[in-house]
N, C-alpha and C positions, 0 to 999 in steps of 0.2 A: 348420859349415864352417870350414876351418882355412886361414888367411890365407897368403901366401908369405912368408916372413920375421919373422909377427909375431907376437902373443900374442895372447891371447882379452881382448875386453872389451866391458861391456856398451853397449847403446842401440837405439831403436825407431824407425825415422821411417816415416809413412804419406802423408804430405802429399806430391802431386804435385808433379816436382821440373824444376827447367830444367835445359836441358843448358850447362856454364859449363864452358868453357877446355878443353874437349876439341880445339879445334885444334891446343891446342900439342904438335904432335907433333914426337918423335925418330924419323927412318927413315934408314933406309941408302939410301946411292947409288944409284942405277940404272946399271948398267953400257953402256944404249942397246942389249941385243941381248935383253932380258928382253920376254917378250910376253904377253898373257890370250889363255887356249885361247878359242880359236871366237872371235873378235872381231864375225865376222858376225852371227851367233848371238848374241852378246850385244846386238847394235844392234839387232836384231830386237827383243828382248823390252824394250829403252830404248824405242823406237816402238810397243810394243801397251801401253806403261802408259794408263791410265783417268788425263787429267786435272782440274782442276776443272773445274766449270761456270763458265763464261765469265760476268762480271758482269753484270748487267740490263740490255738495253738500251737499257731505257728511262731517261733520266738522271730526278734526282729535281728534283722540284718540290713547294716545302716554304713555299713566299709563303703566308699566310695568305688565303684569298678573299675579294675582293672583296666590298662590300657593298654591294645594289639602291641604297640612295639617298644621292648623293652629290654634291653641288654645289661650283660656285665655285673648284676649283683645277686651273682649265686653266691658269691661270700656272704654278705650282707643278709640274705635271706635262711642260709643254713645257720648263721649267727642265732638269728630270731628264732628259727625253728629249734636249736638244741638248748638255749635258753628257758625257751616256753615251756618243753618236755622239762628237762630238769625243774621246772619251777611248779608246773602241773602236780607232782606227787609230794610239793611241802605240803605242811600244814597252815600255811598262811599264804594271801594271795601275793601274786609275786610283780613285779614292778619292772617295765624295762622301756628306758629314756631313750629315743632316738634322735642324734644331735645333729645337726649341719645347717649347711648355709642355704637361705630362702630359693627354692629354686631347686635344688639341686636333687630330688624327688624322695623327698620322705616318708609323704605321705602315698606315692604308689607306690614305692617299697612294702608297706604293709598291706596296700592293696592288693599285689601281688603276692605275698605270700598267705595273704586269707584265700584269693582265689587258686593257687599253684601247691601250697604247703601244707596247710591248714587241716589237719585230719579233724573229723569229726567230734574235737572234744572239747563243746561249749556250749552244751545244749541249755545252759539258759540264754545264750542269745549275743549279737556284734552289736552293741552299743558305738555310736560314734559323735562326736560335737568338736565343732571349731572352734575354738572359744574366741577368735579373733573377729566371730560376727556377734558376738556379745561385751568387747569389750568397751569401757568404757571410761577415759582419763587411765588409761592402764589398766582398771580393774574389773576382775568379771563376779559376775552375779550365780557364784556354784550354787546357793539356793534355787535357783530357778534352772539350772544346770539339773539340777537332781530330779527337780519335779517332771520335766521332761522324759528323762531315765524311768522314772515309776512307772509314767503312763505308758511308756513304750513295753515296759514288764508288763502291762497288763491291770495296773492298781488304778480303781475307777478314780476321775478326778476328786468327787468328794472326800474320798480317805486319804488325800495325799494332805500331810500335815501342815502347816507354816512357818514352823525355824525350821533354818537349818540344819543344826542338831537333832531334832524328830525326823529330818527328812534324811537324813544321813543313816541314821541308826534305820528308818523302814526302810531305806535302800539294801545294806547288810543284812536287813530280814529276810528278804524277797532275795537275795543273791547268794545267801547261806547254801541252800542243798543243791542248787545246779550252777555250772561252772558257766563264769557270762566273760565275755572278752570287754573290753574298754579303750577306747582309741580316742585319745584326749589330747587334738592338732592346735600349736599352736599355743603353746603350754611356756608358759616366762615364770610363774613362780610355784615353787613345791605346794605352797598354801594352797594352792587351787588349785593343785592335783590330788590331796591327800584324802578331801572328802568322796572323792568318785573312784575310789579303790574299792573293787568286788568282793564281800566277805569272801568268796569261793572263788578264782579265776583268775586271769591275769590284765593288768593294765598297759599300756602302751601310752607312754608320754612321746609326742616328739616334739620337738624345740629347737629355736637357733642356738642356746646354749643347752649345758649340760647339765643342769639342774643338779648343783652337785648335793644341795640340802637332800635328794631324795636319797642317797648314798645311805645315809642312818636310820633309811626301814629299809634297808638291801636292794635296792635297786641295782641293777646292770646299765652299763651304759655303750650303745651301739655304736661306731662314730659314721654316717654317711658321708663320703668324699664325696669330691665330682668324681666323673668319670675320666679315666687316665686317656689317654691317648687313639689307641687299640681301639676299648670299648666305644668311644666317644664315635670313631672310624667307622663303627659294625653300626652304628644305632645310625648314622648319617647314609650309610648304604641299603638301612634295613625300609627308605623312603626313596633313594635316588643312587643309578649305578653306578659303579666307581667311574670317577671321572682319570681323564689319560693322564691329565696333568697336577694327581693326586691331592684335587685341593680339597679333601677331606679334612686333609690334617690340619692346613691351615685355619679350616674352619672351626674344628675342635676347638682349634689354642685361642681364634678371636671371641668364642663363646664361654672362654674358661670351663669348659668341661661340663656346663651344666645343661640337664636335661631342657630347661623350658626355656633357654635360651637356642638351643640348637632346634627343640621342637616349631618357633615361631616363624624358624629359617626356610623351615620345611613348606610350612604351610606358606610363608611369602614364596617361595619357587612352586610350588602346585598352583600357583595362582598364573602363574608365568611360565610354561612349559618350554618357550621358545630359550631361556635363558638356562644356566649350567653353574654347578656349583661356582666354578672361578668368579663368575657374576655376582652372584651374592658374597662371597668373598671383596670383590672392589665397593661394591655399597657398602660393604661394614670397615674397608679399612681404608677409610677417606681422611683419616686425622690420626694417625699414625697409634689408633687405638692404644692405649696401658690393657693390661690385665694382673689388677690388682688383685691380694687374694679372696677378696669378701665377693668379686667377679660383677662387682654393680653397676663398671662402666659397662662391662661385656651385656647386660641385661637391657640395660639402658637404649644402647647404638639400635641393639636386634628391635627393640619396643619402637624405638623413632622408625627406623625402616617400615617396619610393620603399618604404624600408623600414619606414615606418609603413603603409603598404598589404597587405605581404605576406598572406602566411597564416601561420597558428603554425607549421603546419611549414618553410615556405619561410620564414619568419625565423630558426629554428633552426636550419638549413643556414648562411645568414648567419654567425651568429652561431659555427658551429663555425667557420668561413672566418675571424674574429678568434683564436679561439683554438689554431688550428693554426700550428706556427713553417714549415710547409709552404708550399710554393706552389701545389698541385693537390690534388684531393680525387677519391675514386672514392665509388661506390655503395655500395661495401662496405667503406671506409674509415667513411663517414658516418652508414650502420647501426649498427655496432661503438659508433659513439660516442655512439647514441644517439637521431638524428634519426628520425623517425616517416615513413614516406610517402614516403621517400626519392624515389623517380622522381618524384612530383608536384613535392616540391620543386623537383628539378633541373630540371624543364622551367620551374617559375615564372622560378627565376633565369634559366636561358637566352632563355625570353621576354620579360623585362625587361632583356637584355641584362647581366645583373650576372655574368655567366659567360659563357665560351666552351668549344667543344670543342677540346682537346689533340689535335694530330697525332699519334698512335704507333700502331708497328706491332703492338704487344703486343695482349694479349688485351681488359682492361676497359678500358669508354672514360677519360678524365680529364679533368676540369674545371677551368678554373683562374678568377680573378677581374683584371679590372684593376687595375694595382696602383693606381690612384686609388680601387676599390672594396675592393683588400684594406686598405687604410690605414682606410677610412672603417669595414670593418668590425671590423676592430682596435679602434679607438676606442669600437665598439659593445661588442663582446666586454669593453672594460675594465671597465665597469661592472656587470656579473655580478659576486656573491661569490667571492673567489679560492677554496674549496671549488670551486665548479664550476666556475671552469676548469682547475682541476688534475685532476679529475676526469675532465673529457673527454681534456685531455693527455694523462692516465694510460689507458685506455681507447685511443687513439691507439696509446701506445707498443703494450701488450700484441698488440693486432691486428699488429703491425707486424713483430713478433718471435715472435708461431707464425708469421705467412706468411713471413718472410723462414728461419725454421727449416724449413718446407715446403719452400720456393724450394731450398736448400742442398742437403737431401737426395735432390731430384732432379739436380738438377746435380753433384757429385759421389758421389752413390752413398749409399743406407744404409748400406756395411761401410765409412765414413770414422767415424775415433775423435771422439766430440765427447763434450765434459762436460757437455754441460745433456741435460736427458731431453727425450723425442722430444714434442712438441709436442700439449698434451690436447685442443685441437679439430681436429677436421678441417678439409680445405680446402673440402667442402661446407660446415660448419660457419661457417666465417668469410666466406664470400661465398657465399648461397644461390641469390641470383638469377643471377650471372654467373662460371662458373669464375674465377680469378686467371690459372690455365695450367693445362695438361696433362699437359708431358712438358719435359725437361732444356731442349731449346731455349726455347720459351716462357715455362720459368722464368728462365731467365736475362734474356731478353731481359724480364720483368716487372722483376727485380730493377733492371735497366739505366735502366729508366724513371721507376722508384722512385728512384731511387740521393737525388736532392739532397731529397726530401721522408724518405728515410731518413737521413741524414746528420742534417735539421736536427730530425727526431725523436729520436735517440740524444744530439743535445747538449744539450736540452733537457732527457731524462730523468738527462742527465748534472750539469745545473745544481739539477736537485730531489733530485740523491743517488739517484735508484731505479738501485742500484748492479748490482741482478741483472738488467734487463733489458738493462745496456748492456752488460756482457760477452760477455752470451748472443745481443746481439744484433751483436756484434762477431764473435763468434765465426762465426757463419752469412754475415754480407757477406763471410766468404772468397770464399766462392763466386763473389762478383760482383768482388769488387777484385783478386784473383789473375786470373780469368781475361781478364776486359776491361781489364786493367795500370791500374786506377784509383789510382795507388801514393800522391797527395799523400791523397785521399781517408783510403785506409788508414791512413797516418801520422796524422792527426788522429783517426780512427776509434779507433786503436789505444794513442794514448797516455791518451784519456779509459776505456775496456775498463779499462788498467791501475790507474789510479787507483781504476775504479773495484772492480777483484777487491779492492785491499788494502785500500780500508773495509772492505767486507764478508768478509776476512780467508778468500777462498779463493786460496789460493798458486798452486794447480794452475791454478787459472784466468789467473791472473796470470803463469804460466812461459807459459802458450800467448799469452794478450795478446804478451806479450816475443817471442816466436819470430816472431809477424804481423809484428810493427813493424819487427823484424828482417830478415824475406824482402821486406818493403816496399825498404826502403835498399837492403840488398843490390839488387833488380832494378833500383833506379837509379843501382845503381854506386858508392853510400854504402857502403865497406866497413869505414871505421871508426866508423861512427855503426851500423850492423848489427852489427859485433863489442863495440862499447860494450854494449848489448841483451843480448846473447846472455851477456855476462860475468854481467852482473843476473841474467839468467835463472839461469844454472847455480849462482850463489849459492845459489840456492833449494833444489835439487835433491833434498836434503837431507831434506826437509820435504815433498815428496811423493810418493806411494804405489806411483803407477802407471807402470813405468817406462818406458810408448810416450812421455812427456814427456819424460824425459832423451834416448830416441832423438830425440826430435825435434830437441831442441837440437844436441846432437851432428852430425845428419844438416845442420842450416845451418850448422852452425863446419864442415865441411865444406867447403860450396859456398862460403861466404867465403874461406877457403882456397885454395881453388883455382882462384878469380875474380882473388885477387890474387897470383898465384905462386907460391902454396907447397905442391906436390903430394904431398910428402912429409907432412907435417901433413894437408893433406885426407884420404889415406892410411887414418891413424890413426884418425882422427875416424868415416870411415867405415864404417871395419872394425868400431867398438864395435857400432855400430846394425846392421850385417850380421848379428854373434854374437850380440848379442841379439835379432833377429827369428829368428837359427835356433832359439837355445836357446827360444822361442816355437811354434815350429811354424809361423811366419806366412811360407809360401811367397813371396806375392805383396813382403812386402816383403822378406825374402830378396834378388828378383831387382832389385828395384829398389836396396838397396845394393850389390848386385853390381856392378851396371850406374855407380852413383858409384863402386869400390870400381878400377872398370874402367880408368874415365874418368882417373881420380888416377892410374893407373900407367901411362896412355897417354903421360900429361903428365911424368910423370918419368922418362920415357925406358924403362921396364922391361915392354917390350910382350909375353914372355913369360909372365909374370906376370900381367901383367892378359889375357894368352888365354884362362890355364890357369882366372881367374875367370869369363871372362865365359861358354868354352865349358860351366860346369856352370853360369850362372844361363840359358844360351840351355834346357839339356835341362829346369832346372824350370819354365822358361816354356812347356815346349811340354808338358810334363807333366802341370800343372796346368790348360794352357788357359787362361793367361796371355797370349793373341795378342795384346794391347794393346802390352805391352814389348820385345815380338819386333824392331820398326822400330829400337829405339831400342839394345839389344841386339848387334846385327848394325852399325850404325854406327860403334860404338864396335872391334866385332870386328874390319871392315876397316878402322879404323883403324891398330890392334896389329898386324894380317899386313902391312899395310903397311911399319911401322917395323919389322918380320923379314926387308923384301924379299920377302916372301911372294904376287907381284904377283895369280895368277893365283887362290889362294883368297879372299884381301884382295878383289876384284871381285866372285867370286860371293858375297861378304856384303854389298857393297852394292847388289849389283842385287837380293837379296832383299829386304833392307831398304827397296829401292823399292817394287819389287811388292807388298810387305804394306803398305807404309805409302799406297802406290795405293788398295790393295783396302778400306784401312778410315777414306782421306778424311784419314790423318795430313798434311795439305799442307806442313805446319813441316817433318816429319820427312825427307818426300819430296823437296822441295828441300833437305837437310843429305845425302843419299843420292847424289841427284844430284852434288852438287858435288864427293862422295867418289869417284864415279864416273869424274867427268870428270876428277881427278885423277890418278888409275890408268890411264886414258888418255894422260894427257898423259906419265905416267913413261915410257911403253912407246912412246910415238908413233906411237897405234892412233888414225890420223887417222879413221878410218870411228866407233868408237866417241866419241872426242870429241864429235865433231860429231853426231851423235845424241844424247850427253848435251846439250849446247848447244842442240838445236835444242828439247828435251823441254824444257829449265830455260826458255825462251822460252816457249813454250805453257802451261807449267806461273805463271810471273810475269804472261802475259796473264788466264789464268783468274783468279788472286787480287787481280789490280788492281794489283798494283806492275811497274813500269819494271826492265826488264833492262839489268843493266850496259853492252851494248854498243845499248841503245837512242837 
């Protein structure tokens, strides 16, 4: 294909692309007597489009449940209940910090008073997140905090925005008119509680400290004690009958009063019926126990006890729980690495309470530990030969990188260009008991789940140099960081990928690393930390083989381009990757540089030019049965007839561009159609069309969960 203007040069790009700066369009005047044939006729068919499915009714509720036996904190819970009430009729949402030592039950404490207290007045919904399974060097990623929070509102994936800041303020949009709860476990600094505060509702921080910074937007602060004495007596009797020789008490004070130390106690005597409290009293005070006040020897003793009980396989579970830099573990994670008996395990730990079940919507269940029990099994785990625990790490990574190689290739497609070869077990093979997913959505949404137990797998294998799985496995979370805009994720993902293709001296690997990290920035508006990248990258070019990498490159210096105004250059960049997907035969990306090749001369005024492009990448998309690009295609087309004055063909390209992008659930593309729509409207003062497009953009923002501009 032969460009308007320019010469032939070469590049490939295949990588799904965003649509960047195509607003800036050049058009001619409207003279005010210019009108779109059939205006009626066209409202019509603005009114039969298919909009989304309207978000869930049901709001979500995500409190962790309530558990049968629980004593002693009606204080504690009338605290929270006459807090909330008073706090319910300000005018701003209101904040209250729940503090105490690990262990000692803060998080049932809310549990319990959502299920026990809790009148009905939250009807946007219990939002909940542990930040402590996303943290990472200390720090959490509340960008991806919040996007999670959207989805569960009900805002389709595609509207959820990429900074923080956007995701912040749609979250306060969406939490405005109904009052949402927030329970934010696991909370070490104000900073990272501040953005997940409900415009309307109340937040719940709890922490081992007291977060006094949050003091200065009014916060409350609750203090949860252990349990005194008495209570500690009532919660030990409320599992086993008093004993003659009252050794309740004693076991209170060797637990220091805290619930999941007495709870472990429990469950080690249900194990052993023949035995009586005093018994478990001599197991725990064989060394003349302290009970300091943080109570971490008291937690400690109960966790050895416990763990000297298990079975060999339910210790070996444990013990993988030391050795994983993860937070949660599946069945078929726990296989892979080697545990024997896998389910028997898992029900031991969850009967002993050294596990819980993971809320998600994904396919295999997940397990995670207290982090009082992940610490304790850490410490267990150190003691293994470093051989086996690098062993099992390694064994971890591998499982981690076929499935997330599986995950990828469902979700963007088998005919996406990837350098690692396709993945030697299957996904019966890696989880035979319980599929991982099925089909693109449920990969995705596994990948999602996975995402911080993949993350702290990849830096892990990043820290012991296994240089080729962290590429390959960089390579494959495109899938998940592109399309769920996980972009800080990516950046870290991506700069370890690098380092790690250049030990292991594959370049090729290393230009595609560079292009991630690069389409990372870029989506967060980083265009000269993006064009920084992208220069490295093309350094290389040089040095390898296959030239869909240099399109690649090319096709981001592109959208960097023409993100930051310089259409003319994007142009350029473009056009290489257009000629060399022709000089390819690869249709599909053909019409996909078309469509940037489009966009770039929308932007610089030469709407001509990019018709005469975009009208022959419309015929090979229709040619090919290319119907995906068709929405995207036709946007850009009534774009161009716009800046021709072209009013009334300009229209019929975006009311097709709705209808297809209707028909095939493109919701991003459909709203970009729309607004095109209503523009073309608005040129011509086709009040009956406006207001059709408006009324559709309305229905169409209630379906995907975002707030319309004139809401």
């Amino acid at each position: 294909m032969t460009l308007p203007g320019d010469e032939k040069a070469e590049g490939i790009g295949v990588d799904d692309e965003r649509e960047a700066g195509a607003a800036a369009t050049t058009h001619n005047s409207v003279s005010g007597n210019a009108v779109i044939t059939g205006p009626l006729v066209m409202a019509g068919r603005v009114e039969s489009l298919i909009m989304a499915p309207a978000p869930p009714s049901v709001a979500p509720r995500q409190i962790p449940p309530a558990a049968s036996s629980f004593v002693n904190r009606t204080k504690e819970i009338d605290r929270l209940r006459s807090v909330a009430d008073a706090l319910r009729d300000s005018r701003v949402p209101g904040i209250v910090v729940l503090s105490g030592l690990s262990g000692v039950g803060k998080t049932q404490l809310v549990a319990q008073w959502v299920a026990r207290a809790l009148e009905p007045s939250y009807p946007g919904g219990h939002l909940y997140v542990d930040l402590e399974e996303g943290r990472r060097d200390g720090a959490v990623d509340v960008s991806g905090v919040l996007a999670g929070f959207l989805r569960s509102l009900g805002v389709h994936p595609e509207f959820v925005p990429a900074g923080l800041g956007e995701r912040t303020a749609l979250f306060r949009s969406v939490t405005s008119e109904r009052h949402t709860l927030v329970v934010v476990d696991n909370a070490r600094q104000a900073a990272e509680v501040r953005p997940l505060v409900p415009a309307s509702g109340l937040l719940v921080a709890i922490s081992r400290t007291g977060l006094p910074a949050l003091t200065m937007d009014g916060a409350v602060t609750i203090g949860v004690e252990p349990l005194d004495e008495r209570a500690g007596v009532e919660l030990v009797h409320s599992w086993r009958v008093p004993d003659a020789d009252d050794a309740a008490r004693t076991l209170v004070r060797r637990c220091s009063g805290l619930p999941l130390a007495l709870r472990a106690v429990g469950e080690w005597l249900a194990q052993r019926p023949q035995l009586g409290l005093a018994d478990a009293v001599r197991a725990l005070d064989t060394t003349g126990l302290p009970a300091p006040q943080d109570g971490t020897a008291s937690v400690t003793t109960v966790l050895d006890m416990t763990y000297a009980g298990l079975s060999d396989h339910a210790r070996q579970l444990y013990l993988l729980l030391g050795c994983l830099p993860g937070t949660s573990v599946t069945a078929a994670l726990a296989a892979a690495a080697g545990v024997p008996a896998v389910e028997d395990a898992v029900g031991e730990l969850l009967t002993d309470h050294l596990l819980v079940v993971v809320r998600s919507g994904d396919r295999p269940r997940r397990f995670r530990p207290h982090e009082v029990v992940r610490a304790h099994a850490r410490q267990k785990a150190s003691g293994l030969p470093v051989a086996e625990r690098r062993a099992v790490l390694r064994a971890a990574a591998e499982f981690y990188v076929a499935a997330a190689a599986h995950a990828d290739i469902l979700v963007l497609g088998a005919g996406r260009f990837r350098l690692q070869a396709p993945p030697a077990r299957s996904l019966a093979e890696l989880s035979p008991e319980e599929r991982l997913f099925t089909d693109s959505a449920e990969a995705l949404e596994w990948l999602d789940a996975e995402r911080g137990n993949l993350l702290a797998v990849l830096r892990a294998a990043a820290y012991e140099r296994w240089d080729e799985p962290v590429w390959q496995l960089c390579e494959s979370l495109w899938a998940l960081y592109h399309s769920r805009k996980h972009h800080l994720d990516s950046i870290e993902a991506h700069t370890a990928g690098i380092e790690a293709a250049r030990r292991c001296g594959r370049t090729d690997a290393e230009v595609r690393m560079r292009n991630q990290l690069a389409r990372a920035h870029y989506e967060l508006g980083a265009y000269e930390e993006a064009g920084r990248e992208l220069d490295r990258a093309a350094a290389l070019l040089d040095r390898v083989e296959d030239a869909r990498l240099s399109g690649m490159i090319h096709e981001t210096q592109g959208l960097v381009a023409l993100a930051a105004g310089r259409p003319e250059d994007a142009y350029a960049l473009f056009g290489r990757a257009l000629e060399a997907n022709a000089s390819r035969a690869d249709t599909h990306g053909v019409v996909v540089q078309s469509y940037n090749v489009g966009q770039a001369l929308v932007a610089a005024g030469r709407a001509q030019d990019a018709l005469d492009v975009l009208d022959e990448a419309r015929a090979a998309a229709v040619g090919s049965g290319d119907v995906s690009m068709l929405p995207r295609v036709d946007i850009v087309r009534a774009r161009a007839l716009r800046g021709l004055n072209r009013l009334g063909p300009a229209a019929e390209a975006a009311m097709r561009a709705a209808e297809q992008a209707s028909e095939r659930k493109q919701y991003a593309k459909l709203d970009q159609a729309l607004g095109v729509l209503s523009q073309l409207a608005a040129d011509t003062s086709d009040l009956t069309l406006r207001a059709a497009c408006e009324a559709k953009l309305r229905e169409l923002h209630r379906g995907v969960g975002v707030p319309s501009e004139d809401d």
